[in-house]
C-alpha positions in Angstrom: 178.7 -164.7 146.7 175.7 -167.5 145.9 173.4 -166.9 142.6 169.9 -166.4 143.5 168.2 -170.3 142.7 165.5 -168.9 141.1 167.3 -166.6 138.6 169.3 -170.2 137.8 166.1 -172.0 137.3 164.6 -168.9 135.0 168.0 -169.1 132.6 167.9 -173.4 132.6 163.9 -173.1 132.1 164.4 -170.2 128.9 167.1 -172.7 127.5 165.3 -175.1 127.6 162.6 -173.6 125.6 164.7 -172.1 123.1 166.4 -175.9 122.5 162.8 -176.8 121.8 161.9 -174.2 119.4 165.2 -175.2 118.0 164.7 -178.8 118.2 160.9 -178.4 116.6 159.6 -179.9 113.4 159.3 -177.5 110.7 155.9 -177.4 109.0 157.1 -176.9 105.0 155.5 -173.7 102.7 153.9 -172.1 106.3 157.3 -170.8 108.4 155.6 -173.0 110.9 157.1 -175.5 113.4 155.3 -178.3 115.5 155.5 -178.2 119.5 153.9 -180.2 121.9 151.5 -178.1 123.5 151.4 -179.8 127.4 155.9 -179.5 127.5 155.4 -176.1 126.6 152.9 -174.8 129.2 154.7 -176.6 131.6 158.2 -175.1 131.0 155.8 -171.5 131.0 153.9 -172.8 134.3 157.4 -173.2 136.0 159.4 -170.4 134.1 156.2 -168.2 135.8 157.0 -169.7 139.4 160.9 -169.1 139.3 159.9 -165.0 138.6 161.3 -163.4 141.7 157.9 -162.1 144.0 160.1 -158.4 143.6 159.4 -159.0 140.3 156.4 -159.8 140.3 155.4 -156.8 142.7 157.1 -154.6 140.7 154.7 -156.0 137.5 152.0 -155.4 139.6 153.1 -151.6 140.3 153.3 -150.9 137.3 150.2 -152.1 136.0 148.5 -150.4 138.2 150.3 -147.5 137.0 149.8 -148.1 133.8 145.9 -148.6 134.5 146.3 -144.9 137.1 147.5 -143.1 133.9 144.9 -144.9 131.7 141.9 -143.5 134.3 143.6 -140.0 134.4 144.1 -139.9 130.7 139.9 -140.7 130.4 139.4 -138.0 133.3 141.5 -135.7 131.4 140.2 -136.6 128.1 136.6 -135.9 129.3 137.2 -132.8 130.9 138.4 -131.5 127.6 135.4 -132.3 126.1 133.0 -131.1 128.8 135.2 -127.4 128.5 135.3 -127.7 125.3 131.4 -128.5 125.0 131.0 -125.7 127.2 133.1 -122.9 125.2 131.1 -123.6 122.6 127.9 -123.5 124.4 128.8 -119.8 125.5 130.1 -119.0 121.7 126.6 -119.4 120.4 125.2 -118.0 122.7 127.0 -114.9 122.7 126.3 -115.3 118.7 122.9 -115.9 119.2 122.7 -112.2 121.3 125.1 -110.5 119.0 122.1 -111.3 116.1 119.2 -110.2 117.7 121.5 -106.5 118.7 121.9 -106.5 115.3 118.4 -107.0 114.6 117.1 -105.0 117.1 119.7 -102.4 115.6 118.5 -102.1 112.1 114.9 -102.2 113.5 115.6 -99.2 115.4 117.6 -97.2 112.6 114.6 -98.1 110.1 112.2 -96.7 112.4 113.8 -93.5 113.5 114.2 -92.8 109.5 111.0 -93.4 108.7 110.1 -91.2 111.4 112.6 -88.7 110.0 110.6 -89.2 106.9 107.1 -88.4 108.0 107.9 -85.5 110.0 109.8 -84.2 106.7 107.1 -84.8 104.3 104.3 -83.3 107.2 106.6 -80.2 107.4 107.0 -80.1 103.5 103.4 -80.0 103.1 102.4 -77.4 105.8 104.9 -75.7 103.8 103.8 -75.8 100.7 99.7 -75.5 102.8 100.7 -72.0 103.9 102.8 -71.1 101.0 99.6 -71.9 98.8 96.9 -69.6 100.8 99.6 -67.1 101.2 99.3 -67.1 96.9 96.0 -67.3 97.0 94.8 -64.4 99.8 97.4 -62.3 98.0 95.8 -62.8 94.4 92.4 -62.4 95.8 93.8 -59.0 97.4 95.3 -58.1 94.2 91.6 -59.2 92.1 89.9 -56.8 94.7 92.2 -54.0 94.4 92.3 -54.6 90.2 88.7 -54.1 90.5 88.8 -50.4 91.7 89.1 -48.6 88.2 90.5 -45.2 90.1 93.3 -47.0 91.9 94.4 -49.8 89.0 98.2 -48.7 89.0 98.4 -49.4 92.4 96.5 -52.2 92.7 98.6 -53.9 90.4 101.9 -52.6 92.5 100.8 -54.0 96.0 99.7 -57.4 94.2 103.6 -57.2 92.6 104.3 -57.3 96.1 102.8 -58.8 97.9 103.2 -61.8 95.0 106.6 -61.5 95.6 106.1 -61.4 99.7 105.0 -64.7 99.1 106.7 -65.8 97.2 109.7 -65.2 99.4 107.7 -66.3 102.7 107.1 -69.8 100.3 110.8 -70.4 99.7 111.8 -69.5 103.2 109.5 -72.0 104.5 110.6 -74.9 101.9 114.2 -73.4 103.3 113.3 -74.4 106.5 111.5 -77.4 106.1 114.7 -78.9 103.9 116.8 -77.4 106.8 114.6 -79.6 109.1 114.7 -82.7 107.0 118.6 -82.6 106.7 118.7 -82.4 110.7 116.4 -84.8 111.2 118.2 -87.6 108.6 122.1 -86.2 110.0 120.6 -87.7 113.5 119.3 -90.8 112.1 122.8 -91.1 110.7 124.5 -90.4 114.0 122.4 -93.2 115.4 122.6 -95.4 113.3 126.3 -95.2 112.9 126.7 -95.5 116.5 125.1 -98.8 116.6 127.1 -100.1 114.0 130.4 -98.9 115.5 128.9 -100.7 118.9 128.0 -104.5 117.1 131.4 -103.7 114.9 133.3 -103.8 118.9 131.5 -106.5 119.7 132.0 -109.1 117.2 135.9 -107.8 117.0 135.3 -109.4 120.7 133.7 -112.9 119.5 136.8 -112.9 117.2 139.0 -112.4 119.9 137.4 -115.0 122.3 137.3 -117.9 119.5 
């Protein structure tokens, strides 16, 4: 079986180079060594001819592998950062709606208690309004019926009464009033706490999703 010529001429031409390293002037204190430029390149020049052209196909193949997997490394690469540009794009922006719930949230809660409020206070005082001229209608009942010399004892008795009528009528209406108030603020806290529980579940879902 003959030896391929050009394998031959590739071992003769890489001896030859390795007698001329070998043979090469050494340059002292720089690990250097002197070789004549033109001999060189031309054992390379030739050393490059004797490559088999399988060889040399094959070098081409895989260069243009290696550039294939550099272009689909950049693809890949830049599809990462596009997706990755992108889930952060939708992050904040789910963030940015998440706030303004929230804000929108409070605003609401701070309005239906001040609400709460004024209808409690407006209740208090129509309260107090009627508990006042009931006091007052029933003192100027019991004046009148003081003033009657021949029926003083029980003048003063019905005004004991209806004082105390009124008194009773007052405190049932501040009864109701406070009974009022406390529905009014137990609804504010039902709402409220319902729109907390509702922003808690959804930034437990922004966790989740980063």
């Amino acid at each position: 079986m003959s030896s391929n010529p050009n394998r031959l001429m590739s071992f003769e031409l890489l001896d030859r180079m390795s007698m001329m390293i070998t043979e090469a002037k050494n340059i002292p204190l720089y690990n250097r060594i002197m070789l004549k430029k033109e001999d060189f390149t031309e054992l390379m020049r030739k050393l490059e001819e004797s490559i088999p052209s399988d060889l040399q196909k094959a070098r081409m193949i895989i260069d243009e592998e290696e550039n294939i997997i550099a272009e689909s490394n950049r693809i890949a690469n830049e599809t990462t950062d596009n997706a990755n540009k992108e889930a952060q794009k939708t992050l904040d922006s789910a963030r940015e709606q998440a706030n303004t719930m929230v804000t929108e949230a409070q605003n609401h809660a701070q309005e239906t208690v001040r609400t709460a409020t004024e209808q409690a206070n407006a209740m208090v005082a129509d309260a107090q309004a009627r508990a006042s001229a009931l006091i007052a209608d029933a003192q100027a009942q019991a004046q009148q019926m003081v003033a009657d010399s021949e029926i003083i004892a029980r003048a003063q008795a019905e005004a004991q009464e209806m004082l105390e009528g009124a008194h009773r009528d007052c405190e049932a209406l501040s009864s109701q009033a406070h009974q009022a108030v406390d529905q009014l603020m137990e609804q504010a806290d039902i709402h409220l706490g319902q729109q907390i529980d509702t922003l808690r579940a959804m930034r437990q879902q922004l966790a989740g999703q980063q």
